[in-house]
C-alpha positions, 0 to 999 in steps of 0.5 A: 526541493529534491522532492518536489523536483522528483515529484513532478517528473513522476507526475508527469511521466505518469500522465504523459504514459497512463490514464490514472484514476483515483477514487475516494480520496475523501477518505484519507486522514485530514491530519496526523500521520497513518499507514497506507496498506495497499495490494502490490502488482508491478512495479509502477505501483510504487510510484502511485503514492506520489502521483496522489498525495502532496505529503512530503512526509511519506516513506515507503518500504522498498525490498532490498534488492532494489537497492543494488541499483544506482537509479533506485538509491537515487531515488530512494534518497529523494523519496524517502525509501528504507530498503527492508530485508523481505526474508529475515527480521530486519531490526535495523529497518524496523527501528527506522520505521518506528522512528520515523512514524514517531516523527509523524511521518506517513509510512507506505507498506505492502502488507503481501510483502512481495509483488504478486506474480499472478496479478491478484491478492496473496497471503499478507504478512503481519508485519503491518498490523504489527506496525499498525498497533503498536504505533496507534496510528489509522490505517488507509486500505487502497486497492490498485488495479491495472498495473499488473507487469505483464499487461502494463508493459505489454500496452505500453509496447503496443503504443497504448496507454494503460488504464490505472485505477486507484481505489482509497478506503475508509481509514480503520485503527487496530486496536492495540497488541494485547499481551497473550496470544499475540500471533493469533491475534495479529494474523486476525489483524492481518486478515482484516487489513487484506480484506479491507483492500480486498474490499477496494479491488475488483473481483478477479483480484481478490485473491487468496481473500476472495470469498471470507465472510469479512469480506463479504461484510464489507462489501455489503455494508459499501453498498447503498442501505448497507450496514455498518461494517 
């Protein structure tokens, strides 16, 4: 009841405040529980999740700072956010996560591991393609534009309504962690995770993956007649 309560004052909140449209939802798993790895720009960003899907299983990781705040553990409690240390190894968090998806919960990450400041892609973390592998589950690449802080708010100031784009993926499984060479392969991992919301976003906001030849792959191959990436 809290959920579905808390659900509907964001939905409405954000129609009410923005323009949101979401693009590709028929690529979202029919079944089963997955990761959702997208770009992270301002801070409504972390609301989108439960703007879109009707899943009462999602979590989504929240850095720990947000938790000094009374509204954001209030929320937290009603939406299912584990607080991470973003700095150092949080085990306790981790341990939480993977019992979690082991429920078949659904498990909301941004892999840059921060907001990104200048309103494009940064350097992803590994964090979630180790998640990624080790649990087995498919991977939801989703590229987000116009929420970006500065121009956000500064619309909202003058009385406009921001223009949100949401922008889902085909799914993708990593396959698993293999027992050498683990940190080469999962910063390969990590690379394929961002270039895949990479592929989702406009091209100002590529970022630090703008211009990789896997990029470049799966750009060509969303294109009509394009091949398989």
């Amino acid at each position: 009841m809290r959920l579905k309560f808390t659900r509907f004052l964001i939905r409405l909140l954000l129609r009410l405040l923005t323009r949101i449209e979401v693009r590709g939802m028929e690529h979202v798993p029919p079944s089963g529980n997955f990761i959702i790895a997208s770009n992270h720009i301002g801070l409504v960003d972390a609301f989108l999740p439960y703007y879109i899907l009707n899943n009462s299983n999602l979590v989504l990781l929240v850095g720990e700072k947000w938790e000094q705040m009374w509204i954001m553990r209030w929320l937290g409690r009603r939406l299912n956010f584990i607080f991470v240390d973003r700095f150092n190894p949080d085990l306790k968090a981790m341990r939480e996560v993977i019992s979690r998806m082991k429920r078949g919960d659904v498990l909301v990450i941004t892999p840059e591991g921060t907001r990104s400041k200048v309103g494009y892609l940064i350097e992803g973390k590994p964090g979630v393609s180790y998640l990624a592998a080790k649990m087995e589950v498919p991977l939801l690449p989703v590229g987000i534009s116009g929420t970006f802080d500065r121009d956000f708010f500064g619309q909202m100031k003058r009385l406009k309504r921001p223009s949100v784009l949401v922008d889902v993926g085909p799914y993708f499984t990593l396959p698993p962690l293999p027992r050498d060479d683990r940190d080469e392969i999962l910063q390969q991992y990590t690379d394929e995770i961002m270039c895949r919301i990479a592929a989702q976003l406009p091209p100002e906001q590529r970022g630090f993956y703008a211009g990789r030849p896997r990029l470049e792959a799966l750009l060509h191959a969303s294109r009509p007649g394009g091949a398989d990436a």
